[in-house]
C-alpha positions in Angstrom: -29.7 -32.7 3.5 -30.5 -34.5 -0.2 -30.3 -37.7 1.6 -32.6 -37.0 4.1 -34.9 -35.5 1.4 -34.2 -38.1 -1.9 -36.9 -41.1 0.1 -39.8 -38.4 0.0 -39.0 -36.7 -3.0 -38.9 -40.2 -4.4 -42.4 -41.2 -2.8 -44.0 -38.2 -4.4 -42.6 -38.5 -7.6 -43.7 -42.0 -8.4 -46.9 -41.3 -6.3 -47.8 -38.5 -9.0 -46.4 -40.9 -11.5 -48.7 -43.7 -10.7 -51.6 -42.0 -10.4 -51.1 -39.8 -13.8 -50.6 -43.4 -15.8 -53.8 -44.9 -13.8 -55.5 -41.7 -14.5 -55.0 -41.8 -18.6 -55.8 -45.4 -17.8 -58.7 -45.4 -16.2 -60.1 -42.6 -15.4 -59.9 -40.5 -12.5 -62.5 -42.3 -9.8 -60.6 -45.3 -10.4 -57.7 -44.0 -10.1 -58.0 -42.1 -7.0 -59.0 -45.8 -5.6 -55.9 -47.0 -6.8 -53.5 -44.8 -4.8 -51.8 -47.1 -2.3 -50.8 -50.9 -3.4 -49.7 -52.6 -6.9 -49.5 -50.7 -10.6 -47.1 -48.5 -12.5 -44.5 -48.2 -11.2 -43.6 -49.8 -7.7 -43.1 -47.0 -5.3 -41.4 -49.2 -2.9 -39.0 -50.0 -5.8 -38.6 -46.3 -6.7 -37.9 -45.4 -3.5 -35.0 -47.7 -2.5 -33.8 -47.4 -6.1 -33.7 -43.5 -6.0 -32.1 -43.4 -2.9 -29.3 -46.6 -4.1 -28.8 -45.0 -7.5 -28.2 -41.4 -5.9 -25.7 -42.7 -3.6 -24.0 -44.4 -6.5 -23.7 -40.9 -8.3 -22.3 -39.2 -5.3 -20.1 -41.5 -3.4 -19.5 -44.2 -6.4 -20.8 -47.5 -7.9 -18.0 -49.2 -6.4 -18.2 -48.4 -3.0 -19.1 -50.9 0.4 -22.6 -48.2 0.9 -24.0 -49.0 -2.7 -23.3 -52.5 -2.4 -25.5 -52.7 0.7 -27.9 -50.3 -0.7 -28.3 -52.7 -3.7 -28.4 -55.8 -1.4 -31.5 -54.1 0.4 -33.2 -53.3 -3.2 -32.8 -56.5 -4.0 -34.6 -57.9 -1.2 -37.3 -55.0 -1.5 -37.5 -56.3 -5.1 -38.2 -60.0 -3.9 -40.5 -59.0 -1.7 -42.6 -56.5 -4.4 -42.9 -59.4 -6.5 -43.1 -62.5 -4.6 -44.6 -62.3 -1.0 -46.6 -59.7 -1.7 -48.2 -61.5 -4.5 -48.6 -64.1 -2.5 -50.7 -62.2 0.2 -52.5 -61.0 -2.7 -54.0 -64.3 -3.7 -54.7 -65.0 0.0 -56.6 -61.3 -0.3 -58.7 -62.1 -2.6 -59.7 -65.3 -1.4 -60.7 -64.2 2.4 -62.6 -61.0 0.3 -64.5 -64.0 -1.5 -65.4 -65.7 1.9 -66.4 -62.2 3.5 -68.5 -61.7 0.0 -66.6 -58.2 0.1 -64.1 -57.5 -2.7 -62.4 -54.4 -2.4 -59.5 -52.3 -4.4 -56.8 -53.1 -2.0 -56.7 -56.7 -3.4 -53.9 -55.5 -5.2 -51.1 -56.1 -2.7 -47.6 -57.4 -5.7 -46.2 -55.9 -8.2 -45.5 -57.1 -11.4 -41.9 -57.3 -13.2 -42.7 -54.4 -15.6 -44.1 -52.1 -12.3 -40.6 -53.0 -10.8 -38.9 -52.2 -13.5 -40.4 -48.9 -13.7 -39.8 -48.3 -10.1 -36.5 -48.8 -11.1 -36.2 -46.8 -13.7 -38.1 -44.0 -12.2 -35.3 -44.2 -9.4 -32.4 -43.9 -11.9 -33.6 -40.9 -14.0 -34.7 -39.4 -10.5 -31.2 -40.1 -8.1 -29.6 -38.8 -11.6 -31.6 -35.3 -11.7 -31.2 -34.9 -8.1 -27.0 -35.3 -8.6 -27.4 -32.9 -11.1 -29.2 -30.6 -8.7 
């Protein structure tokens, strides 16, 4: 049943996460705007990682399973940094030809909101072991 639970557990975690850092950040109308894409710390990295690190824990780091699972963070990784970046830029451009810019410009993540992603999926996959 953890396994089913650790992707949402993980989602809310690092969706509380985020918004607390935004919050002491920024405030709280900006960051109630920011709930969604980019910033501290990736949730799509959290996720994966939580769910990667967990099965690490349980089944073993030296398993076929965790290899995968880390073959599939690092693609998920990739993508949190470098096409979504990229669709970023191309974001904000067509907001500047429609005259509109908006919050959800903010499409990448950068290496230090990956890297807490990560790290929020350790310490989390490592409580929930415990648990």
């Amino acid at each position: 049943m953890k396994y089913i639970l650790i992707p949402f557990i993980a989602w809310i975690t690092s969706g509380c996460f985020k918004f607390t850092v935004n919050f002491l950040r920024f405030g709280f109308t900006k960051a109630k705007a920011l709930i969604g894409y980019g910033h501290f710390p990736s949730t799509h990295t959290t996720i994966i990682s939580t769910a990667v690190f967990f099965i690490g824990f349980t089944e073993g780091f030296k398993t076929p399973l965790f290899s995968l699972g880390l073959s599939v963070l690092l693609i998920v990784i990739i993508d949190a940094h470098g096409l979504r970046r990229e669709i970023e830029k191309h974001s904000i451009i067509l907001n500047k030809l429609q005259k509109e810019l908006t919050a959800r410009e903010r499409m990448g993540h950068s290496w230090l909101e990956i890297s807490g992603g990560l790290l929020t999926g350790f310490a989390l996959s490592y409580l929930l072991t415990c648990v």
